[in-house]
N, CA, C and O atoms as a printed pandas DataFrame, in Angstrom:
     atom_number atom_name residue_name chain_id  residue_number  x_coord  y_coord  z_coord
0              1         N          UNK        A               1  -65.575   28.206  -91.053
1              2        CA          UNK        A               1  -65.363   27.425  -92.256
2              3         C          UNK        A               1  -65.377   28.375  -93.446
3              4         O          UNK        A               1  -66.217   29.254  -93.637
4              5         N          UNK        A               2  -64.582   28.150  -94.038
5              6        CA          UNK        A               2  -64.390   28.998  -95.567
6              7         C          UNK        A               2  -64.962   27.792  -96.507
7              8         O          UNK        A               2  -65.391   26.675  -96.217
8              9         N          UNK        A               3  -64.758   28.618  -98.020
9             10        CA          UNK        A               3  -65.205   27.545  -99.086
10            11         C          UNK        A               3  -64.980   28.515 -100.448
11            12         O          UNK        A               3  -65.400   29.666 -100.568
12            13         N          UNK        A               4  -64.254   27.796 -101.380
13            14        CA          UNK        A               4  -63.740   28.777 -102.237
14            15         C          UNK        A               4  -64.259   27.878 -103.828
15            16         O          UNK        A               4  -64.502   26.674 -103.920
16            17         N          UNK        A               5  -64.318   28.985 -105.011
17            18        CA          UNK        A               5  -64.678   28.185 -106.137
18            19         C          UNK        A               5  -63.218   28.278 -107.058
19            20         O          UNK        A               5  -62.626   29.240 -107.547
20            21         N          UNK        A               6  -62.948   26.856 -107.048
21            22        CA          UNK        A               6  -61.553   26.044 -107.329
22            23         C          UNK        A               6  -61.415   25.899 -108.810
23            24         O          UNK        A               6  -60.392   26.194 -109.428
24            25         N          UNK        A               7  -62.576   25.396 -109.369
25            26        CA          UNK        A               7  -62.056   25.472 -110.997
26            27         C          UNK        A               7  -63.367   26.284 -111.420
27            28         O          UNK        A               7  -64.094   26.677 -110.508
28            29         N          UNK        A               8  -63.727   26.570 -112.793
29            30        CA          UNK        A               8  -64.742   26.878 -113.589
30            31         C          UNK        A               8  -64.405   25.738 -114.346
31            32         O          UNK        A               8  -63.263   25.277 -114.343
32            33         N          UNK        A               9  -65.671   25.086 -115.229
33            34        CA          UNK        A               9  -65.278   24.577 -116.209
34            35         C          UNK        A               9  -66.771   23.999 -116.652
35            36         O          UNK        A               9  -67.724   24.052 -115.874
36            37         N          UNK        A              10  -66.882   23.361 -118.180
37            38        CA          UNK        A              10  -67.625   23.179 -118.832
38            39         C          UNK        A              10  -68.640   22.498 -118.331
39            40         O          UNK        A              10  -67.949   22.002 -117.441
40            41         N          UNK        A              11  -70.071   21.879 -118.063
41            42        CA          UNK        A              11  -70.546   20.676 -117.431
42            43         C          UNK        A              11  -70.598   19.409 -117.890
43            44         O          UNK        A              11  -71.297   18.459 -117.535
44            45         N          UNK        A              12  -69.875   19.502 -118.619
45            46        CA          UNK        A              12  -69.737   17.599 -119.050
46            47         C          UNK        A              12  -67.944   17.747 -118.447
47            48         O          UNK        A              12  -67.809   16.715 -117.791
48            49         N          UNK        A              13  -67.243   18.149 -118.413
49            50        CA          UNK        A              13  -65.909   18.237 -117.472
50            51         C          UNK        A              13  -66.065   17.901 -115.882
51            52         O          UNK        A              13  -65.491   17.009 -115.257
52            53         N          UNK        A              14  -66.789   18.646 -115.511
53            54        CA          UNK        A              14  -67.318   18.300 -113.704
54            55         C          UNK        A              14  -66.972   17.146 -113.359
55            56         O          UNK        A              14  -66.179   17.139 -112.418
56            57         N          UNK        A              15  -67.291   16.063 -113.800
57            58        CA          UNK        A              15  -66.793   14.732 -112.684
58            59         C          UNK        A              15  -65.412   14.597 -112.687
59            60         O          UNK        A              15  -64.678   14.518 -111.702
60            61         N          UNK        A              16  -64.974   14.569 -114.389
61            62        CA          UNK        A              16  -63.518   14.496 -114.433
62            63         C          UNK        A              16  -62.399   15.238 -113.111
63            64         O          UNK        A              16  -61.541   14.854 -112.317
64            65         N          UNK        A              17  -63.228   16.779 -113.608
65            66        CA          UNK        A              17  -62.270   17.431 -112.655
66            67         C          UNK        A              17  -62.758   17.377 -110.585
67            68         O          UNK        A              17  -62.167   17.593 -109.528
68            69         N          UNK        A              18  -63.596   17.122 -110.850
69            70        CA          UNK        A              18  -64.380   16.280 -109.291
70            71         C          UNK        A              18  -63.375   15.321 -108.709
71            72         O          UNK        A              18  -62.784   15.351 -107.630
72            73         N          UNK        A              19  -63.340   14.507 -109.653
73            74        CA          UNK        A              19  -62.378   13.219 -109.513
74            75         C          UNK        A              19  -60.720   13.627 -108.962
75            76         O          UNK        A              19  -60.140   13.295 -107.929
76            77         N          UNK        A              20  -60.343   14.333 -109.923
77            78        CA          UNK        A              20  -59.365   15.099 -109.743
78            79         C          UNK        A              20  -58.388   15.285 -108.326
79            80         O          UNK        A              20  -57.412   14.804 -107.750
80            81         N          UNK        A              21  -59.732   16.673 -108.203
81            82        CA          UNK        A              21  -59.704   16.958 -106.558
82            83         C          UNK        A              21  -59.764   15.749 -105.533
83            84         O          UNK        A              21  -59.029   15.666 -104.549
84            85         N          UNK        A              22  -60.615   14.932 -105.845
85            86        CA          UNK        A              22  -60.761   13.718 -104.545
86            87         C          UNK        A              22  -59.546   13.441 -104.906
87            88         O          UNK        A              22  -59.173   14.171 -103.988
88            89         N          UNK        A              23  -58.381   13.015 -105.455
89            90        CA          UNK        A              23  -57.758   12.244 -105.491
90            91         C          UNK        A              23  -56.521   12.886 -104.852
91            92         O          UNK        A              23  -55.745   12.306 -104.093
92            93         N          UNK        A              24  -56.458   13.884 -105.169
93            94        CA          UNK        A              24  -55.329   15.178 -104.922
94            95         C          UNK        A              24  -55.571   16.058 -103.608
95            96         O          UNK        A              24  -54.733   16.797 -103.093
96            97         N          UNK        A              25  -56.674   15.871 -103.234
97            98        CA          UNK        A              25  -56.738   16.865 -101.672
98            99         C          UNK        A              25  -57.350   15.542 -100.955
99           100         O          UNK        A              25  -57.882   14.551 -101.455
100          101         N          UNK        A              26  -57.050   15.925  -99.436
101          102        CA          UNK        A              26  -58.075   14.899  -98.702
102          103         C          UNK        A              26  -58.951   15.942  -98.701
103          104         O          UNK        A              26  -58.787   17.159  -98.625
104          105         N          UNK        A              27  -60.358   14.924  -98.844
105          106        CA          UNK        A              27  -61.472   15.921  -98.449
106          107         C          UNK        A              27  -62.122   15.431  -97.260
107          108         O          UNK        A              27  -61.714   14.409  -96.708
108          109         N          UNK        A              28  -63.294   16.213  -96.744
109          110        CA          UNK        A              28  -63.263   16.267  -95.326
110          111         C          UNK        A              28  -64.889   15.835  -95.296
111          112         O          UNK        A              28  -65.455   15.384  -94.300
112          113         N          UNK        A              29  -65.253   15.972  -96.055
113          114        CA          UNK        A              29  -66.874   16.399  -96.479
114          115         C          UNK        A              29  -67.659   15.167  -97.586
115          116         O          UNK        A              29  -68.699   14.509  -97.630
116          117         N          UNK        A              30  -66.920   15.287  -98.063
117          118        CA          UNK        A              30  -66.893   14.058  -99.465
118          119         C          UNK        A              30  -66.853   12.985  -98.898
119          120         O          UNK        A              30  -65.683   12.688  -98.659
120          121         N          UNK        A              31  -67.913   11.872  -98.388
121          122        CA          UNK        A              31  -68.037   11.065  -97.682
122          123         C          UNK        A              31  -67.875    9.971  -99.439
123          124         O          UNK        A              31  -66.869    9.263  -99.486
124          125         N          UNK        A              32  -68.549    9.936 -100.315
125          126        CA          UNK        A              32  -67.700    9.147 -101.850
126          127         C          UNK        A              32  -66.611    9.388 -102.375
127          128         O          UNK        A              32  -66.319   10.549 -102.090
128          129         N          UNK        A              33  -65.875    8.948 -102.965
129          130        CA          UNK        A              33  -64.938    8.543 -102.601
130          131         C          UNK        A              33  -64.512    8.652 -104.454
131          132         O          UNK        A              33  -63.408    8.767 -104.985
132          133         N          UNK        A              34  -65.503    8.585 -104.893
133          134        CA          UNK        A              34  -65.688    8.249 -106.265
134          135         C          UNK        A              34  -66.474    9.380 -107.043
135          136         O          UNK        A              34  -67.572    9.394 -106.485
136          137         N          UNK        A              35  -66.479    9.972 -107.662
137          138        CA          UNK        A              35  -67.181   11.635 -108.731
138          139         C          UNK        A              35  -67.995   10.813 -109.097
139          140         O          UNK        A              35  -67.720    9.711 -109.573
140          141         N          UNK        A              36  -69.615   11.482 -108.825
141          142        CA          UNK        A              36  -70.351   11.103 -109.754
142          143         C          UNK        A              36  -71.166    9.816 -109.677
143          144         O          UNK        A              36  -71.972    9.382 -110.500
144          145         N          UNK        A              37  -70.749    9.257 -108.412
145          146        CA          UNK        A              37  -71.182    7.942 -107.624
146          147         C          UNK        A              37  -71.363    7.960 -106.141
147          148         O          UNK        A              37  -70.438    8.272 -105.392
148          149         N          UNK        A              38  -72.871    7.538 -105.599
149          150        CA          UNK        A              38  -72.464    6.825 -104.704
150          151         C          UNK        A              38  -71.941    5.939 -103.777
151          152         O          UNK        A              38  -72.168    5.889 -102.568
152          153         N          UNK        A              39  -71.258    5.281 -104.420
153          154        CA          UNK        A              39  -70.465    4.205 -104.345
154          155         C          UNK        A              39  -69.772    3.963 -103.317
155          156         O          UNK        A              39  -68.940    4.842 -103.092
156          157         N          UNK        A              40  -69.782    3.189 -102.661
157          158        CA          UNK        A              40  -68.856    3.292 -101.119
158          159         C          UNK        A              40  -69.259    3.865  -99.733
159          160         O          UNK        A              40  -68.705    3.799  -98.635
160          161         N          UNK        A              41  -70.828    4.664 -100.305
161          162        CA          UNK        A              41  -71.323    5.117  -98.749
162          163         C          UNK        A              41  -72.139    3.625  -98.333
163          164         O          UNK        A              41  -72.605    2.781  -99.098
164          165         N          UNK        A              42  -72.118    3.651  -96.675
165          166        CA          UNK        A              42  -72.665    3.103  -95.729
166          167         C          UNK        A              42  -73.516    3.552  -95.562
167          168         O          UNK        A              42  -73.144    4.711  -95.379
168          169         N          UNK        A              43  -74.783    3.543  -95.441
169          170        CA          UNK        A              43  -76.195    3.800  -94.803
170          171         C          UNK        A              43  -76.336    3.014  -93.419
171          172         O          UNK        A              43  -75.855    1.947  -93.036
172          173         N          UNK        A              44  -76.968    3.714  -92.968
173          174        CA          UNK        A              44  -77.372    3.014  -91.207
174          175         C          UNK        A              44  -78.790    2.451  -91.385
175          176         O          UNK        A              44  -79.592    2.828  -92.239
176          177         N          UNK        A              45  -78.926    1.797  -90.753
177          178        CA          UNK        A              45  -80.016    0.998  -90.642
178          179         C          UNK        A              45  -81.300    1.890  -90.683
179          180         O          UNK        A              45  -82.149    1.685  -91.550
180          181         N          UNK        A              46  -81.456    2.951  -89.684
181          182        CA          UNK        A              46  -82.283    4.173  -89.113
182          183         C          UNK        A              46  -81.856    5.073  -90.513
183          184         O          UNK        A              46  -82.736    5.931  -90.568
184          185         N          UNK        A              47  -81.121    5.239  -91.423
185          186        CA          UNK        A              47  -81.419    6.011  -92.481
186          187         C          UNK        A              47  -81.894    5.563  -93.754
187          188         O          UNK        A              47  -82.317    6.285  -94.657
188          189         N          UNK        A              48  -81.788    4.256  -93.757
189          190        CA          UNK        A              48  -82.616    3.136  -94.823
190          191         C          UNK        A              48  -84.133    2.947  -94.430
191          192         O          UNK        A              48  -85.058    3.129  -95.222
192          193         N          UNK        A              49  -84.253    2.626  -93.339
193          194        CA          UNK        A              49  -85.642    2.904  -92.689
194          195         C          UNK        A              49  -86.197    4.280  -93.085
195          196         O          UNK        A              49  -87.309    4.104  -93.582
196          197         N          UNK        A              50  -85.890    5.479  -93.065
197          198        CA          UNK        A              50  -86.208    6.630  -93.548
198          199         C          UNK        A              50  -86.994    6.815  -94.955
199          200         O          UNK        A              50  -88.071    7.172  -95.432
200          201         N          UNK        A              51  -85.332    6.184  -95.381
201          202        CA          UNK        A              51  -85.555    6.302  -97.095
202          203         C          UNK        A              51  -86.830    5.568  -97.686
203          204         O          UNK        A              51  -87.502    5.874  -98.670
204          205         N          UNK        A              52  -86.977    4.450  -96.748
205          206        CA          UNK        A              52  -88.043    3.298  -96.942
206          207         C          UNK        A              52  -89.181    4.178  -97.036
207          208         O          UNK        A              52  -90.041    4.227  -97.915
208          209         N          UNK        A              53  -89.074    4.722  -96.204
209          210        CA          UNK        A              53  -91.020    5.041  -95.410
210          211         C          UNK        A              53  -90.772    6.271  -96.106
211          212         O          UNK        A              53  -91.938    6.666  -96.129
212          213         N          UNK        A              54  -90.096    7.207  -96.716
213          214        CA          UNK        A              54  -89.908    8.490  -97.383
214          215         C          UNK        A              54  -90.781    7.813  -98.992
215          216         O          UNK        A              54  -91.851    8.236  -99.430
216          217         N          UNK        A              55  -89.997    6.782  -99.554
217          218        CA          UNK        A              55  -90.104    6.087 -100.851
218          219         C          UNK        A              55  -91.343    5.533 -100.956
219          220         O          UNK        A              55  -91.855    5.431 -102.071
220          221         N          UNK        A              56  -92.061    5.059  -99.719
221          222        CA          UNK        A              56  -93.259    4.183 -100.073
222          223         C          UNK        A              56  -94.125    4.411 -101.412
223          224         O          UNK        A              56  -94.460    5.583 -101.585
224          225         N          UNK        A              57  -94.543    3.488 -102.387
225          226        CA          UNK        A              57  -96.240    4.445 -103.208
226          227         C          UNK        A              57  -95.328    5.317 -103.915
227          228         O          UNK        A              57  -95.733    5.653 -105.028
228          229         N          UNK        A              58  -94.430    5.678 -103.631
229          230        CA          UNK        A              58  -94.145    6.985 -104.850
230          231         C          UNK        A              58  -93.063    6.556 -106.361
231          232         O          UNK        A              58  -92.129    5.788 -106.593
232          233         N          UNK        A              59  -93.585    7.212 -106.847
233          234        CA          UNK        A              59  -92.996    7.076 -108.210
234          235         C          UNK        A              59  -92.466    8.645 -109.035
235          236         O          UNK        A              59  -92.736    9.811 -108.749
236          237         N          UNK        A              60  -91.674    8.098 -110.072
237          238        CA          UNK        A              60  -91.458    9.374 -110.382
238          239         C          UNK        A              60  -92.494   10.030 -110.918
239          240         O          UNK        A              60  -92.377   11.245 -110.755
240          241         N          UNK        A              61  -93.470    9.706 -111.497
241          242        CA          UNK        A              61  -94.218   10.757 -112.036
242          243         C          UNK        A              61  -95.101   11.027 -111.371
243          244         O          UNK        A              61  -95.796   11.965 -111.763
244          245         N          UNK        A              62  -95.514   10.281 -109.962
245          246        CA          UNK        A              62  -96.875   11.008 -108.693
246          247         C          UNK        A              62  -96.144   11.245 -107.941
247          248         O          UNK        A              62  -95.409   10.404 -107.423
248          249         N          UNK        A              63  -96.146   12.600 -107.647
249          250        CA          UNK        A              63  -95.401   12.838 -106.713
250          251         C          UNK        A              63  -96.556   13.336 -105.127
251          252         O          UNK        A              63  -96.881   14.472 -104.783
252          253         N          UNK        A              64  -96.856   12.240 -104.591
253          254        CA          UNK        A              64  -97.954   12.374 -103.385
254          255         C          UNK        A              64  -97.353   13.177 -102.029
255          256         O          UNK        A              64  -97.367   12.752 -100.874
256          257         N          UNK        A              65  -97.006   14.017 -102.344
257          258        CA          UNK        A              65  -96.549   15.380 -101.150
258          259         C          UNK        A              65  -97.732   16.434 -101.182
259          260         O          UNK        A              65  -98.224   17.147 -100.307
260          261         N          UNK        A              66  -97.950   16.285 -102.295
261          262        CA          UNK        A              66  -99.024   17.518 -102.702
262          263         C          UNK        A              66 -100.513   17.212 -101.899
263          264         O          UNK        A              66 -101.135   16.152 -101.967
264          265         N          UNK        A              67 -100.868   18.294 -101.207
265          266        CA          UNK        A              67 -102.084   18.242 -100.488
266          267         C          UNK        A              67 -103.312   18.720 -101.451
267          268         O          UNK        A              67 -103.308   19.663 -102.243
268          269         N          UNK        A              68 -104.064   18.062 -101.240
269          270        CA          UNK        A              68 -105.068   18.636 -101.959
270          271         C          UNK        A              68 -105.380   19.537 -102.821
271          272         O          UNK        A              68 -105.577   19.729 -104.020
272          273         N          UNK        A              69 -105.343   20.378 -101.076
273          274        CA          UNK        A              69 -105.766   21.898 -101.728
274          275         C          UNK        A              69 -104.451   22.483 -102.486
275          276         O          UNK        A              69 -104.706   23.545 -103.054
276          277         N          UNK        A              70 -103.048   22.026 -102.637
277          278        CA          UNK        A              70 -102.252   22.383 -103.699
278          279         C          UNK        A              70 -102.503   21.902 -104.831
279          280         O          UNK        A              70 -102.156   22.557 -105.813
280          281         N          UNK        A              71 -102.984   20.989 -104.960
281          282        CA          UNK        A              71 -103.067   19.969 -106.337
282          283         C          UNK        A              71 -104.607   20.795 -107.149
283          284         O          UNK        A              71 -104.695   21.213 -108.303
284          285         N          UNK        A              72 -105.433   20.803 -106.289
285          286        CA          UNK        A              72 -106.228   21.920 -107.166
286          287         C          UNK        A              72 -106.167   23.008 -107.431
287          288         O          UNK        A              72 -106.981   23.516 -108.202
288          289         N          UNK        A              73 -104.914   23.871 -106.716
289          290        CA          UNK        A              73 -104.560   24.774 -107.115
290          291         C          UNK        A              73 -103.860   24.423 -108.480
291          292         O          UNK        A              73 -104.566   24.631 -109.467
292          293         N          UNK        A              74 -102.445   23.867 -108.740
293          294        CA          UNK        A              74 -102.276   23.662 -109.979
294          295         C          UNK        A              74 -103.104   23.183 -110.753
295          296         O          UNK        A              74 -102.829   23.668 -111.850
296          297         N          UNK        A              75 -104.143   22.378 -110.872
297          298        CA          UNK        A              75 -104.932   22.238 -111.930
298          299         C          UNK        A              75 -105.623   23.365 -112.178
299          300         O          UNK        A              75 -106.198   23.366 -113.266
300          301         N          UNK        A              76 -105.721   24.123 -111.651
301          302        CA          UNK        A              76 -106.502   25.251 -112.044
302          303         C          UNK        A              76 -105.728   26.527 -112.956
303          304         O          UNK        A              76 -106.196   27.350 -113.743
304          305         N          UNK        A              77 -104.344   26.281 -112.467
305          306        CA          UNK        A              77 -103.179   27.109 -113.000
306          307         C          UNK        A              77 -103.053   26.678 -114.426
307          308         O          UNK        A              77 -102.958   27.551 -115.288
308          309         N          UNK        A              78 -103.041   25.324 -114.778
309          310        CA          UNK        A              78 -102.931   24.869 -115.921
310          311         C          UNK        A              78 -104.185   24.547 -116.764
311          312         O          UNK        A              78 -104.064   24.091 -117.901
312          313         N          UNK        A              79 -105.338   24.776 -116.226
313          314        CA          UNK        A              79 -105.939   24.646 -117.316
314          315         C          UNK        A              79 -106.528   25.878 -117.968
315          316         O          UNK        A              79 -106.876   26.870 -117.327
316          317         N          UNK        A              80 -106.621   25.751 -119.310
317          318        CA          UNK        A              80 -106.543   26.434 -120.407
318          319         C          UNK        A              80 -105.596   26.683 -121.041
319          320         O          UNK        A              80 -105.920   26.964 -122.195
320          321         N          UNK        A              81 -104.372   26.732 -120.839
321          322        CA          UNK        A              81 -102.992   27.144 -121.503
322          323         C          UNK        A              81 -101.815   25.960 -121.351
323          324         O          UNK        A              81 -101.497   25.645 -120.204
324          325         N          UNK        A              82 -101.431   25.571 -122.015
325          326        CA          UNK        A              82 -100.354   24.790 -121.786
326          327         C          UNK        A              82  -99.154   24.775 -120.962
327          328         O          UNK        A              82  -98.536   23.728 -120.771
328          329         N          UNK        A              83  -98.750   26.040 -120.400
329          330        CA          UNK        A              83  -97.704   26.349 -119.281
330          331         C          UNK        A              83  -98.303   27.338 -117.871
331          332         O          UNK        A              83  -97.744   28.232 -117.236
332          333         N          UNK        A              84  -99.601   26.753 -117.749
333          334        CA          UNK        A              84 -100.501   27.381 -116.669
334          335         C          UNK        A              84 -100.988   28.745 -117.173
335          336         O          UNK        A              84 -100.473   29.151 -118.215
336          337         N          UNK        A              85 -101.718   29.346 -116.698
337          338        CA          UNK        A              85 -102.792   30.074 -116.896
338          339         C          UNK        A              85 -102.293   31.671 -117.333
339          340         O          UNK        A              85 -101.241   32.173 -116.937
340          341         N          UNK        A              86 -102.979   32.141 -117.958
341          342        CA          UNK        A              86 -102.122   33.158 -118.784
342          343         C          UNK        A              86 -103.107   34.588 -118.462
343          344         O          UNK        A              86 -104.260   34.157 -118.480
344          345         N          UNK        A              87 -103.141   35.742 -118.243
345          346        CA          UNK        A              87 -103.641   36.865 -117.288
346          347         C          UNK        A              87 -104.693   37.453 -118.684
347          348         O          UNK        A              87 -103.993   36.998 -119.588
348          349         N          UNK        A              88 -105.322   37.820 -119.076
349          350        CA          UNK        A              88 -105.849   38.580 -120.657
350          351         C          UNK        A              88 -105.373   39.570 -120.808
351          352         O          UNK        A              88 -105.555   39.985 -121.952
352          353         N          UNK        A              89 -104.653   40.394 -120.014
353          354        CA          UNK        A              89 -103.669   41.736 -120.605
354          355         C          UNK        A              89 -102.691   41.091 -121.172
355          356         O          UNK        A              89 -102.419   41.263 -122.360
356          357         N          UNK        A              90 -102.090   40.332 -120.460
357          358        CA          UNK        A              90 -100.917   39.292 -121.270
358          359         C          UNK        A              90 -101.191   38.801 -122.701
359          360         O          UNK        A              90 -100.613   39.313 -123.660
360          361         N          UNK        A              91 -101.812   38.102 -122.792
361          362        CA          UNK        A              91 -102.850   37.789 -123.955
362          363         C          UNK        A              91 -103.364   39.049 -124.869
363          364         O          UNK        A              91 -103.396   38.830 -126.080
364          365         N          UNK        A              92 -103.612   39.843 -124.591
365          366        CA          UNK        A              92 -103.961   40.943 -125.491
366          367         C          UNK        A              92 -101.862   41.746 -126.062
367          368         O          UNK        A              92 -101.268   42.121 -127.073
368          369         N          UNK        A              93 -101.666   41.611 -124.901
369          370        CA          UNK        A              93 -100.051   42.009 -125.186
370          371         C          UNK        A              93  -99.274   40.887 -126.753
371          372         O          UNK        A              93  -98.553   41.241 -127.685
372          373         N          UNK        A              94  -99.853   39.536 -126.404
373          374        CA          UNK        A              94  -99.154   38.713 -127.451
374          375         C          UNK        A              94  -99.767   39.085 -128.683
375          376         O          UNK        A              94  -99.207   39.175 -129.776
376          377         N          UNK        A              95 -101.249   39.344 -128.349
377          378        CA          UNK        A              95 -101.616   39.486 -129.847
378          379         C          UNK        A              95 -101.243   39.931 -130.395
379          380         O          UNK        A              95 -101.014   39.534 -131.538
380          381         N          UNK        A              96 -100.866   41.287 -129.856
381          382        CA          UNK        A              96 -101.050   43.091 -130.603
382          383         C          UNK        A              96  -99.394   42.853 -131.488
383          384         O          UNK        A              96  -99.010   43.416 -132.513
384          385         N          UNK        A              97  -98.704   41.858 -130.670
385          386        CA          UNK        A              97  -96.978   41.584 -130.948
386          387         C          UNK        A              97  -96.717   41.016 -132.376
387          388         O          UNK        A              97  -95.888   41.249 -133.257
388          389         N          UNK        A              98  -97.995   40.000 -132.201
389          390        CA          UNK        A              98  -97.897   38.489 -133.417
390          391         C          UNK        A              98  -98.737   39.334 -134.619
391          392         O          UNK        A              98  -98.448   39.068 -135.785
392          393         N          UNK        A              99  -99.886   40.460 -134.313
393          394        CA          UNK        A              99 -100.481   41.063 -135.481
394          395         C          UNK        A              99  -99.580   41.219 -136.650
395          396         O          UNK        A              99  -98.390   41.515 -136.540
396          397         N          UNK        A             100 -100.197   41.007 -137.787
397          398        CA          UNK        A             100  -99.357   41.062 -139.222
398          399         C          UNK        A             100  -98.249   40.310 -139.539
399          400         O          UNK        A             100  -97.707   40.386 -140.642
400          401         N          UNK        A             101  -97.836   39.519 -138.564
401          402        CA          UNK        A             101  -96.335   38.882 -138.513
402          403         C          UNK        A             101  -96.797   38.036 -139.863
403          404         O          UNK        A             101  -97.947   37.791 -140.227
404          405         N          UNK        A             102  -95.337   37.604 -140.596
405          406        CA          UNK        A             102  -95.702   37.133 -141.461
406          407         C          UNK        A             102  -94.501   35.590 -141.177
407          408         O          UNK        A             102  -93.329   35.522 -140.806
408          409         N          UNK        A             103  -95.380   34.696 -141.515
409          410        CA          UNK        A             103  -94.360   33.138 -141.672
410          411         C          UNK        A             103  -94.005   32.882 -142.620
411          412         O          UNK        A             103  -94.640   33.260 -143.604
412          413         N          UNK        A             104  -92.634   31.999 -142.790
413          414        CA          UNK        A             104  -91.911   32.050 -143.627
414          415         C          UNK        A             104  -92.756   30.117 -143.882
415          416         O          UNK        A             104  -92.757   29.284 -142.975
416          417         N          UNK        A             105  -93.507   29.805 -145.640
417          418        CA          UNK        A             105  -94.283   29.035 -145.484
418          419         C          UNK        A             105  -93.557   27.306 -144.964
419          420         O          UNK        A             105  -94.331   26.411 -144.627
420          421         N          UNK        A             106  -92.184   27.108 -144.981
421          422        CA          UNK        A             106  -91.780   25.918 -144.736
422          423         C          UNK        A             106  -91.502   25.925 -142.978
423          424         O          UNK        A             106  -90.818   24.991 -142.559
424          425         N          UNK        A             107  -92.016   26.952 -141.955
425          426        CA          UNK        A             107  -92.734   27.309 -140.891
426          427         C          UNK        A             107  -93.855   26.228 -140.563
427          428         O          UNK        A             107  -93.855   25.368 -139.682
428          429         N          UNK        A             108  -94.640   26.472 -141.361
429          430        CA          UNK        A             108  -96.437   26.170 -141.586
430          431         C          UNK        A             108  -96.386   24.751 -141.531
431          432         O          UNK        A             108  -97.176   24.116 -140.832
432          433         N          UNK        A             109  -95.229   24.045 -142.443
433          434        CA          UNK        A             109  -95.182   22.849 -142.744
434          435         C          UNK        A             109  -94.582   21.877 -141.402
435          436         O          UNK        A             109  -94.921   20.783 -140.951
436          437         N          UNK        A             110  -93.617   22.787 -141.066
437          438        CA          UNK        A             110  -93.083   21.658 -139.848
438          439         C          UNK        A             110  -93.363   22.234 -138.655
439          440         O          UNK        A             110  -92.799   21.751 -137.674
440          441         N          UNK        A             111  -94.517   23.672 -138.411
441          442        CA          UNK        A             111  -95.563   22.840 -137.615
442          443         C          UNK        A             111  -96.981   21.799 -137.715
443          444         O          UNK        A             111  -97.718   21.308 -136.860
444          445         N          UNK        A             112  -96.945   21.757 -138.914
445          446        CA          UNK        A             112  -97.799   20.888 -139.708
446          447         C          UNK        A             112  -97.477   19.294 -139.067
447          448         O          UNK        A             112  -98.037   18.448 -138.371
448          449         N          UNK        A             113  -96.455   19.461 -139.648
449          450        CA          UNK        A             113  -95.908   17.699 -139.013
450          451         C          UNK        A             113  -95.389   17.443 -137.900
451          452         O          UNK        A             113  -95.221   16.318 -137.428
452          453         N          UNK        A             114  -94.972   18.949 -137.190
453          454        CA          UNK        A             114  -94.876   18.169 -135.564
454          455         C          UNK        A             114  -96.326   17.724 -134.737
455          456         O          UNK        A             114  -96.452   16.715 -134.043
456          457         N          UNK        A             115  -97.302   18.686 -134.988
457          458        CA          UNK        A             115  -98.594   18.436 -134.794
458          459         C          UNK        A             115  -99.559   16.831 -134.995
459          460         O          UNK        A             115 -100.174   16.123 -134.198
460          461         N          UNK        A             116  -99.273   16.748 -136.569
461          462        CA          UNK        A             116  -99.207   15.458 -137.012
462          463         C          UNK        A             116  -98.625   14.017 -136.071
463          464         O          UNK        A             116  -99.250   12.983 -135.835
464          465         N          UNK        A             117  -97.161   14.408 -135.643
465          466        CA          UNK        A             117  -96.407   13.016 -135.060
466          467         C          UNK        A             117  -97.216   13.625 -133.460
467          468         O          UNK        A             117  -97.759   12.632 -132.975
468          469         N          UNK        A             118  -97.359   14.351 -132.920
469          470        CA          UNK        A             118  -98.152   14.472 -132.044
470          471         C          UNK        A             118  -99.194   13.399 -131.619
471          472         O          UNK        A             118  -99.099   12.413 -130.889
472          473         N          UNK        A             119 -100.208   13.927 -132.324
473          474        CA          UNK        A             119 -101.867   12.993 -132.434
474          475         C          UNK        A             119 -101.258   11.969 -132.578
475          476         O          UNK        A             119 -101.563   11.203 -131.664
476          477         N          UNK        A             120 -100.272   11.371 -133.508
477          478        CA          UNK        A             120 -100.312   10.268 -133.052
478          479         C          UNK        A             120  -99.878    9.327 -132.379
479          480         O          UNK        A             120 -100.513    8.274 -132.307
């Protein structure tokens, strides 16, 4: 099997030109029928059952795959720093960077008020 890259193009273009192709080649692979939709696939009974018992309890924002001992690993990654845990050479590296920097004062202000709509 070969497989070749057919257009380049912008990402809000993609379905358009998705569409395109389905309409203009048979495809072999492309079980939709339609860019950008599932629309028109069949599920089997035994792959709805899947999806079922895959889906149970979960939501998008718990994602219950995570075992334990992973889940306390990331909490541990993230706490203290806002994008997980940060090394103190690193930290001594930002300082030495940000020393003397000077802000320009309408800076100060709109982090002032993003802070502000924050809290509340």
């Amino acid at each position: 099997m070969q497989w070749s890259v057919l257009l380049g193009c912008p990402e809000e273009e993609l379905v358009k030109n998705e569409q395109y192709f389905f309409d203009s080649m048979h495809t072999y692979f492309n079980v939709c029928k339609i860019a950008g939709s599932p629309r028109g696939v069949k599920l089997t009974d035994e792959h709805k059952k899947k999806l079922s018992i895959a889906h149970k309890g979960l939501t998008p924002w718990k994602n219950k795959h995570h075992t334990p001992e992973s889940k306390e690993r990331i909490s541990k990654a993230k706490m203290g720093h806002k994008y997980g845990s940060c090394p103190e050479e690193r930290r001594r590296k930002i300082a030495k960077t940000l020393k003397g920097r000077k802000r320009d004062p309408e800076i100060f202000k709109k982090m002032w008020e993003t802070r502000r709509k924050n809290v509340a």
